[in-house]
C-alpha positions as CSV (number, residue, x, y, z in Angstrom):
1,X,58.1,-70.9,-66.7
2,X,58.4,-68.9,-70.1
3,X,60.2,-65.7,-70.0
4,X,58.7,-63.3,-72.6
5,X,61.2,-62.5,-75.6
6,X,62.5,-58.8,-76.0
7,X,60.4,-56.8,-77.9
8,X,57.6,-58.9,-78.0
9,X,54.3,-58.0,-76.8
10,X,52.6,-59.8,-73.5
11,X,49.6,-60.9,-73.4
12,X,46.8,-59.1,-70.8
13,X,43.4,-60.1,-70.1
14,X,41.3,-59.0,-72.9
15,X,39.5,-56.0,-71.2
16,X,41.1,-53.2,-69.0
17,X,40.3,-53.5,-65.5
18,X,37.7,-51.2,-63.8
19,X,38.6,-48.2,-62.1
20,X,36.2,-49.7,-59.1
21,X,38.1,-53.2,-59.0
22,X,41.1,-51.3,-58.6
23,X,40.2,-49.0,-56.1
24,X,38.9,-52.0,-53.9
25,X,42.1,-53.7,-54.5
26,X,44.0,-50.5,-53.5
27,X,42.1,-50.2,-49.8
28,X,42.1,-53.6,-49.2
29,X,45.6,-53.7,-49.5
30,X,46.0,-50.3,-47.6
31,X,43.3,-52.0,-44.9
32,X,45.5,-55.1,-44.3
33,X,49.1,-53.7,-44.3
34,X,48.1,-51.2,-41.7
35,X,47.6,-54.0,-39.0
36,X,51.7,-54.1,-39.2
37,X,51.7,-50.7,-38.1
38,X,48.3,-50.2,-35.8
39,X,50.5,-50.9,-32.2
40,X,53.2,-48.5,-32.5
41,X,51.3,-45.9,-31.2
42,X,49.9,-48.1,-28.2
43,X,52.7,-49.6,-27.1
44,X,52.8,-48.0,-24.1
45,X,49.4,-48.4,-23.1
46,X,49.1,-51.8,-24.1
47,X,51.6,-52.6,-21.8
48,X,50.4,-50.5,-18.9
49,X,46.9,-52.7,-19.2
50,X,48.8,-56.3,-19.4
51,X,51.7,-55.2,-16.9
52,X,54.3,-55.7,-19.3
53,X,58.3,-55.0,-19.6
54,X,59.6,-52.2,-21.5
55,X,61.7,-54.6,-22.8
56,X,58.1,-57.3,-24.4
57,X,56.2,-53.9,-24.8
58,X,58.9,-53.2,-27.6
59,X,58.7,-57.2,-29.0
60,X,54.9,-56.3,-30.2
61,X,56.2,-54.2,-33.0
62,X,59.4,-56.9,-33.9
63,X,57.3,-60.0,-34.0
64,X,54.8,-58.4,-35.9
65,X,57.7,-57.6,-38.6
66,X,58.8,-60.9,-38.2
67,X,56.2,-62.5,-38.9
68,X,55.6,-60.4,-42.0
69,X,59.1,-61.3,-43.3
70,X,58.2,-65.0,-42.6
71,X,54.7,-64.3,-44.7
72,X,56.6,-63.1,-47.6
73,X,58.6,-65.8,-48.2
74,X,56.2,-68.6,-46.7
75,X,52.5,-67.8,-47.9
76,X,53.0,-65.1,-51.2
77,X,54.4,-67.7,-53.5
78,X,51.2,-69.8,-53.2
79,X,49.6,-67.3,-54.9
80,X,51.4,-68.7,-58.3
81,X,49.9,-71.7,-58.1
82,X,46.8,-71.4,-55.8
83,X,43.5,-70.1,-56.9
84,X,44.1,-66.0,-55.7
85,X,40.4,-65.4,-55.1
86,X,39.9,-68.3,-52.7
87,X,43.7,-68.3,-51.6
88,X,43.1,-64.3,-50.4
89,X,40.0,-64.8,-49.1
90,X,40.8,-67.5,-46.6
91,X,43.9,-65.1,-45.0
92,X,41.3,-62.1,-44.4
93,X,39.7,-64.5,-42.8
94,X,42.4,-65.9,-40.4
95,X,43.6,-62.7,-40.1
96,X,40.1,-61.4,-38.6
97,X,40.7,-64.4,-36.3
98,X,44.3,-63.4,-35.5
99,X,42.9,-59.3,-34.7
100,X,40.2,-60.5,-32.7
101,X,43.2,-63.0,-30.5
102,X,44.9,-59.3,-30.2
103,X,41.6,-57.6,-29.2
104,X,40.9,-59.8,-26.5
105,X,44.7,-60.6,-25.5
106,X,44.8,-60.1,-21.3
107,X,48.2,-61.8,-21.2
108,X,51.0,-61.1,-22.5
109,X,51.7,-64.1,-24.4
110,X,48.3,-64.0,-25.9
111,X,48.9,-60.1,-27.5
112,X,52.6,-61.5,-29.0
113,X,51.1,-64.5,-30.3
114,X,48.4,-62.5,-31.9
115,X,51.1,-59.8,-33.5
116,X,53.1,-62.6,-35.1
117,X,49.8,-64.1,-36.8
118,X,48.7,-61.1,-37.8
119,X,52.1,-59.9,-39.0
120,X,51.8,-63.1,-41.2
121,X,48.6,-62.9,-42.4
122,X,49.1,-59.3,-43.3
123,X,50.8,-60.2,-46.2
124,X,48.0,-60.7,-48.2
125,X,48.7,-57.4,-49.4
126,X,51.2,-58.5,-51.6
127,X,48.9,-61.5,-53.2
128,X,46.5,-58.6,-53.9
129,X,49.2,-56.6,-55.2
130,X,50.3,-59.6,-57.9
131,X,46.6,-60.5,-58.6
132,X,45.8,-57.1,-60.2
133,X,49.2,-56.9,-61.6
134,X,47.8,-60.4,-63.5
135,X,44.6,-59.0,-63.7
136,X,45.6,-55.7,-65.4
137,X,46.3,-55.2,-69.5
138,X,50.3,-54.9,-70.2
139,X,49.5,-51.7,-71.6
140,X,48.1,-50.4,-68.3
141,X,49.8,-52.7,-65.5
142,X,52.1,-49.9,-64.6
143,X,48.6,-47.8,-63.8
144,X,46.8,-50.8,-62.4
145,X,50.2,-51.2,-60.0
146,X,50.7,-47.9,-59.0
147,X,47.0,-47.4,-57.8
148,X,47.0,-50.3,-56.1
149,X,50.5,-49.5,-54.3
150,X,49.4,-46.3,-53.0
151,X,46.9,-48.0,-51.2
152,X,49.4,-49.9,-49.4
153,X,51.7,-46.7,-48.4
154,X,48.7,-45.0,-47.6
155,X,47.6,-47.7,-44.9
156,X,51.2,-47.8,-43.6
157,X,51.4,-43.6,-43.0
158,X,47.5,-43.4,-42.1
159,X,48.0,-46.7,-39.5
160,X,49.7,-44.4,-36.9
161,X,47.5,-41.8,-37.1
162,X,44.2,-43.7,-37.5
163,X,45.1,-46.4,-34.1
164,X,46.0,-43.0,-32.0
165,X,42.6,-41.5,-32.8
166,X,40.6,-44.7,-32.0
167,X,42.8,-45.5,-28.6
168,X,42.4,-42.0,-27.3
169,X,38.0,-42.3,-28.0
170,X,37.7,-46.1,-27.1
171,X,41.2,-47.6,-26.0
172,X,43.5,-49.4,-27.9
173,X,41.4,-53.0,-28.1
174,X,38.7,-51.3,-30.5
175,X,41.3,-50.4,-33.4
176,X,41.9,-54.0,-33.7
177,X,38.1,-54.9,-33.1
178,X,37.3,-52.5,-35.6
179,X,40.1,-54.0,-38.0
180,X,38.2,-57.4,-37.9
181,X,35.2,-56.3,-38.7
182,X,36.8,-54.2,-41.8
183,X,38.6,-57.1,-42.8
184,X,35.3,-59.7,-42.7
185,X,33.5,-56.9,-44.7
186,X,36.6,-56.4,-47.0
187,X,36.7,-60.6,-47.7
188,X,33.1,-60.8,-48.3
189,X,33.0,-57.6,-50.6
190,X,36.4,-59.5,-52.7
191,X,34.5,-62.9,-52.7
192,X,32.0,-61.4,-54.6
193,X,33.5,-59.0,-56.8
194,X,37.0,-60.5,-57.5
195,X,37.0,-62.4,-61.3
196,X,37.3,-65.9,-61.5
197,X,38.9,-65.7,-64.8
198,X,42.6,-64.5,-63.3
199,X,43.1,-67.0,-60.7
200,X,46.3,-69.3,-61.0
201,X,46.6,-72.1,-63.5
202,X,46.4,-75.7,-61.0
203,X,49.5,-76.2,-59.1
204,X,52.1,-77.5,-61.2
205,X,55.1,-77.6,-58.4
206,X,55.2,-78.9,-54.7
207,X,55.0,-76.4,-52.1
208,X,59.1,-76.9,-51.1
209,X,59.8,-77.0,-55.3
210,X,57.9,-73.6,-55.2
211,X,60.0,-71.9,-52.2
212,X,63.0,-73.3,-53.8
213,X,61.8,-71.9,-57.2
214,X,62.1,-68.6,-55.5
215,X,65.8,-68.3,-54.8
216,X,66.2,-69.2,-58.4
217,X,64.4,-66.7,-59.5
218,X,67.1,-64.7,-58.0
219,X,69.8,-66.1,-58.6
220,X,68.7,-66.0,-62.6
221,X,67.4,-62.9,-62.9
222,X,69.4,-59.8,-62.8
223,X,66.8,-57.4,-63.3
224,X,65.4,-58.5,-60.0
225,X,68.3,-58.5,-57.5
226,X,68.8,-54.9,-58.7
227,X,65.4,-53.7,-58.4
228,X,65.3,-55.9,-55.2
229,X,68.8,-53.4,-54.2
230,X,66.7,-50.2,-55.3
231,X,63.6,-51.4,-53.1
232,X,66.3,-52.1,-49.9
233,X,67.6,-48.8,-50.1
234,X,64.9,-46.5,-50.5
235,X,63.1,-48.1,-47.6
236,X,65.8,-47.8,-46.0
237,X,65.5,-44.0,-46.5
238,X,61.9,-44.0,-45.6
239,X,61.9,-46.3,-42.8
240,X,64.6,-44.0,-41.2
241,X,62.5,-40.6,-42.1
242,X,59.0,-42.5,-40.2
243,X,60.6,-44.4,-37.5
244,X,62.6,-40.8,-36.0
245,X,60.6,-38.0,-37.0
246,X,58.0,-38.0,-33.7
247,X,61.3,-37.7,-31.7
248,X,62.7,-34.2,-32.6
249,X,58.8,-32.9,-32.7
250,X,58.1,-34.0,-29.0
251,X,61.2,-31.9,-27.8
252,X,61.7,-28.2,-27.8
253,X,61.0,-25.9,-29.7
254,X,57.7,-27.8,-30.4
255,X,56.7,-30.1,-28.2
256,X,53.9,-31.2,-30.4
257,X,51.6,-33.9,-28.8
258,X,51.6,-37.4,-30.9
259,X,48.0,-36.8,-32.0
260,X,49.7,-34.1,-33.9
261,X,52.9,-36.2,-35.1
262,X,50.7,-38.5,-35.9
263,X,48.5,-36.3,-38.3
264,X,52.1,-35.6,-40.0
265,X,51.1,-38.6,-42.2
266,X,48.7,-36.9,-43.8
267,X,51.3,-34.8,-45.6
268,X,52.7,-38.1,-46.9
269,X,50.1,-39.7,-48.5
270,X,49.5,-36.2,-50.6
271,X,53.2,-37.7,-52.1
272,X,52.4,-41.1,-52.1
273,X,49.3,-40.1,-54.4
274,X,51.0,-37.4,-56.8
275,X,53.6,-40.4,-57.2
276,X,50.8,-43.0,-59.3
277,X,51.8,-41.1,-62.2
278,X,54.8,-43.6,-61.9
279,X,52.7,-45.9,-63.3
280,X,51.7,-44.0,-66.2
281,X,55.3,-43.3,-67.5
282,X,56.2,-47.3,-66.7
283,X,53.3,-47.9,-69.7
284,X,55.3,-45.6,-72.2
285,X,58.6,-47.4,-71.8
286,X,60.2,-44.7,-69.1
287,X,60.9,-46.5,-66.5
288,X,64.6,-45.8,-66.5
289,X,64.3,-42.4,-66.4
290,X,61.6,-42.5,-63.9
291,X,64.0,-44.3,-61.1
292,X,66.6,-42.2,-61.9
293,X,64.8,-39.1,-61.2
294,X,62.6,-39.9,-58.6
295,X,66.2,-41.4,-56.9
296,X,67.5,-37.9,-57.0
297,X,64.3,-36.1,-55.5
298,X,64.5,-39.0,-52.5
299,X,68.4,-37.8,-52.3
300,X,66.9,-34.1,-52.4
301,X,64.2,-34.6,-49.3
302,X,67.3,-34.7,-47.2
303,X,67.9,-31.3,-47.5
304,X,64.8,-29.7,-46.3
305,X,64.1,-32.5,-43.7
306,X,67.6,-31.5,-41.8
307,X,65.7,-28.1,-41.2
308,X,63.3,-29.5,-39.3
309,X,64.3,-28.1,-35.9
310,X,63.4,-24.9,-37.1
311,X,60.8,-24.9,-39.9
312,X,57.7,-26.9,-39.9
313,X,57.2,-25.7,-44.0
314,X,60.6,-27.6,-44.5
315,X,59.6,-30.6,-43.0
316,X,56.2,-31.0,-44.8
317,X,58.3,-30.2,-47.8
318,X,60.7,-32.9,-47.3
319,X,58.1,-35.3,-46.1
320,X,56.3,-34.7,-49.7
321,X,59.3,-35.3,-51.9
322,X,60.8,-38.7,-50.2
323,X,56.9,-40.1,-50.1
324,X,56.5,-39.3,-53.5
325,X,59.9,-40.8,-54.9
326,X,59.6,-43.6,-52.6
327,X,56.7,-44.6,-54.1
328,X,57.4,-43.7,-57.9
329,X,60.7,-46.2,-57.3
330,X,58.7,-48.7,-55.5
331,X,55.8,-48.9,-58.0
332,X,58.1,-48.7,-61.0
333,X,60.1,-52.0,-59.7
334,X,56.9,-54.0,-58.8
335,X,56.1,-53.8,-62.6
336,X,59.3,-54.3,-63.9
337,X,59.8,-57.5,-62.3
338,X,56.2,-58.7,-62.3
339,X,56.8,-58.6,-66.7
340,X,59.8,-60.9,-66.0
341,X,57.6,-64.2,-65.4
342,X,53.8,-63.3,-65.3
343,X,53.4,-67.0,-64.1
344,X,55.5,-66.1,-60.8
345,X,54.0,-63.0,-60.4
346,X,53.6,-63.8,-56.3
347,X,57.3,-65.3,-55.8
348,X,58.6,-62.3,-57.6
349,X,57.1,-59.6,-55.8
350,X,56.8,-61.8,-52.2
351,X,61.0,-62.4,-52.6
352,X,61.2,-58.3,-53.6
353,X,59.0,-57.4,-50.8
354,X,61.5,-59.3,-48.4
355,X,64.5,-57.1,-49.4
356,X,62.1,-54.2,-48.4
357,X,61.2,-55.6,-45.3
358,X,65.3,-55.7,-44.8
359,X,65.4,-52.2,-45.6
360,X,62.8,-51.5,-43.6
361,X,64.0,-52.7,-40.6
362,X,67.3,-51.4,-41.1
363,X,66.1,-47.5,-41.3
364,X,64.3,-48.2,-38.7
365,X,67.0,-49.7,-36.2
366,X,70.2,-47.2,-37.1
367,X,67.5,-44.1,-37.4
368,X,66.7,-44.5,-33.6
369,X,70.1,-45.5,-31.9
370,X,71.9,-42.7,-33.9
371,X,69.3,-40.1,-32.9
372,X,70.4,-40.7,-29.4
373,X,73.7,-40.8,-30.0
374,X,74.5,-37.9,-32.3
375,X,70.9,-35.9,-32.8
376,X,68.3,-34.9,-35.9
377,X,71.5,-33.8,-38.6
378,X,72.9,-37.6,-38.2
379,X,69.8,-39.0,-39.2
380,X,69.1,-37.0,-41.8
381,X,73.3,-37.3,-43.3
382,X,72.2,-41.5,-42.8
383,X,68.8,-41.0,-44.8
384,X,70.8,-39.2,-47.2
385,X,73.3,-41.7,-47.4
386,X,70.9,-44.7,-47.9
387,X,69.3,-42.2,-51.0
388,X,72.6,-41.6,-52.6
389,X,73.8,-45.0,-52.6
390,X,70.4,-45.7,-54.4
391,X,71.7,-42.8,-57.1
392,X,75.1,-43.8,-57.6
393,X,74.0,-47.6,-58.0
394,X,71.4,-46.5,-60.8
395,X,74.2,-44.1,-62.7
396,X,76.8,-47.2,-62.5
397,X,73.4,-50.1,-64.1
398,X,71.3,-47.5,-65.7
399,X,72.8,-48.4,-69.2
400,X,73.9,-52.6,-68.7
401,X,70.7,-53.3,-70.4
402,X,68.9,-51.6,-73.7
403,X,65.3,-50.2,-72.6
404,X,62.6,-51.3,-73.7
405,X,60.8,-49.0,-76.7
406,X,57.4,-47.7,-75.9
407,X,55.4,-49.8,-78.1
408,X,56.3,-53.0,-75.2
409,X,54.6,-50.2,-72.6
410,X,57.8,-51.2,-70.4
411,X,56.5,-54.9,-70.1
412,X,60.3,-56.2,-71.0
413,X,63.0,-56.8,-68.2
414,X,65.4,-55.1,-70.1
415,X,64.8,-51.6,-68.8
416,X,67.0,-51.4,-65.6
């Protein structure tokens, strides 16, 4: 693999994408990483139809993250030296098998067999995600990445309130019947339309050489195991936001039903939109200055989120500002790392998206035992916490390595 030299321009494919490509890439992205995210809101009935446990009702949602995790590490890096058109195709297609297993599940062990492949399969959002990265000009990946991106936090805060809608008019097995028939449409439509020209060179390295390939790349680059450190933290911050928020809403004083929780992502993806302008200032060398900033605002959300209890306005306010700097961090470090090694594209974003799975998961666990333990302000003082440690680390790195001028369009790994 060939690092590109500081300073030195890379080269893109020789026309800019179009804004219809993109946009196809950014829902089927958004379409496939909402399956992760479709059975929190039906736990509860799902297990009231197969008779299970409280304790398996609440392994649907962890083997589905599991097998995510596993997908990341497992099935992204073939996208480095597998032909991406064909290579995506063929998971939308096993992962309309895996939905329609989960559809038609009337055991127990059926359903969590089902999650776990489709937890797997699901990341075929990220192969999308380093296919138009690949696809895209240097001097607009940052654009191509961040449109693209909010299609994937828009399918994670839309999942919620999209599966709660559908359960409510036709039970819970038609959001996942209707998943599979998106997703059949959404592989045909790419099979078609997706350019030959951008798929992988021929597999130069054996499958285990390629997983092993992907530690290096950590353990060489520097650039990544920060960005990698940015990406744990603020979804750490996020994941504890999403994962509590329903809980002080369904007690007093609003006892709001979770149809209307659930609507609550609607506020976020008005952040998680305004926030592709990240993109944009990653192109004119700004990327720096873009984490550091949209780092404070995530630190910032805190304060009007720990007034939730008694204003509504505050909360929509604080749910707009972490979305938005969530996603400006996020989309500024997929493109940073993605310039490090073009030709590992997928193992670079597949091992980045593993630390964010970690952070994920993380939020997600200390958000809901502290909220039982010590209430709404500990939750908020933890989200808070996870966001400053995200400042602090950029203050203490933001000057180890020279930025890159805007003439590279922030295509060098230098900017940290």
């Amino acid at each position: 693999m060939t690092r590109r030299t500081e300073g030195r321009s890379e080269e893109g494919p020789a026309s800019a994408l179009s804004r219809g490509v993109v946009i196809l890439f950014a829902v089927a992205c958004g379409a496939a990483v909402a399956n992760v995210y479709f059975a929190q809101p039906l736990l509860v009935t799902m297990g009231h139809d197969l008779a299970m446990s409280p304790a398996l009702v609440g392994s649907v949602v962890t083997l589905t993250h599991v097998g995510y995790g596993l997908g990341l590490f497992f099935l992204v890096p073939l996208g480095d030296v597998a032909d991406r058109r064909r290579l995506i195709v063929a998971q939308l297609l096993l992962l309309v098998v895996a939905l329609a297993v989960v559809a038609a599940a009337h055991t127990a062990a059926v359903l969590l067999a089902g999650m776990a492949a489709t937890g797997l399969l699901a990341v075929v959002t990220q192969t999308l995600v380093a296919f138009a990265a690949s696809l895209a000009p240097a001097a607009e990946r940052g654009r191509v990445v961040g449109l693209v991106t909010s299609g994937v936090v828009i399918g994670i805060l839309l999942a919620r309130t999209a599966s709660g809608l559908m359960a409510d008019l036709a039970g819970w097995r038609s959001v996942y019947l209707a998943s599979a028939s998106l997703t059949a449409l959404l592989a045909l439509v790419l099979y078609r339309v997706l350019p030959r020209h951008g798929d992988a060179p021929p597999a130069t390295l054996r499958y285990g050489q390629l997983l092993r390939s992907t530690i290096t790349l950590f353990a060489r680059e520097r650039l990544l195991r920060l960005r990698a450190l940015f990406g744990l933290l603020v979804f750490a911050a996020f994941s504890t936001l999403w994962s509590s928020v329903a809980l002080p809403l369904s007690e007093a004083p609003y006892f709001l039903p979770h149809r209307a929780i659930g609507a609550l992502g609607l506020i976020g993806v008005a952040g998680a939109l305004a926030a592709t302008v990240a993109g944009r200032l990653n192109d004119r060398g700004l990327s720096r200055r873009t984490t550091g900033i949209a780092l404070a605002l995530l630190a910032a959300s805190w304060l009007p989120l720990a007034f939730t209890r008694s204003s509504l306005w505050a909360l929509f306010a604080g749910v707009i500002l972490l979305d938005l700097a969530v996603q400006a961090v996020h989309v500024t470090n997929q493109t940073l790392i993605y310039a490090l090694h073009p030709d590992a594209g997928s193992r670079l974003i597949g091992g980045y998206m593993v630390f964010y799975s970690i952070g994920s998961a993380t939020g997600a666990i200390a958000a809901t035992s502290l909220y039982t333990v010590a209430g709404w302000g500990a939750v908020c003082a933890l989200g808070a916490g996870f966001s400053c440690l995200g400042l602090v680390l950029w203050v203490f790195t933001r000057h180890s390595t020279p930025a890159p001028p805007p003439a590279t369009k922030a295509m060098s790994g230098g900017d940290g």
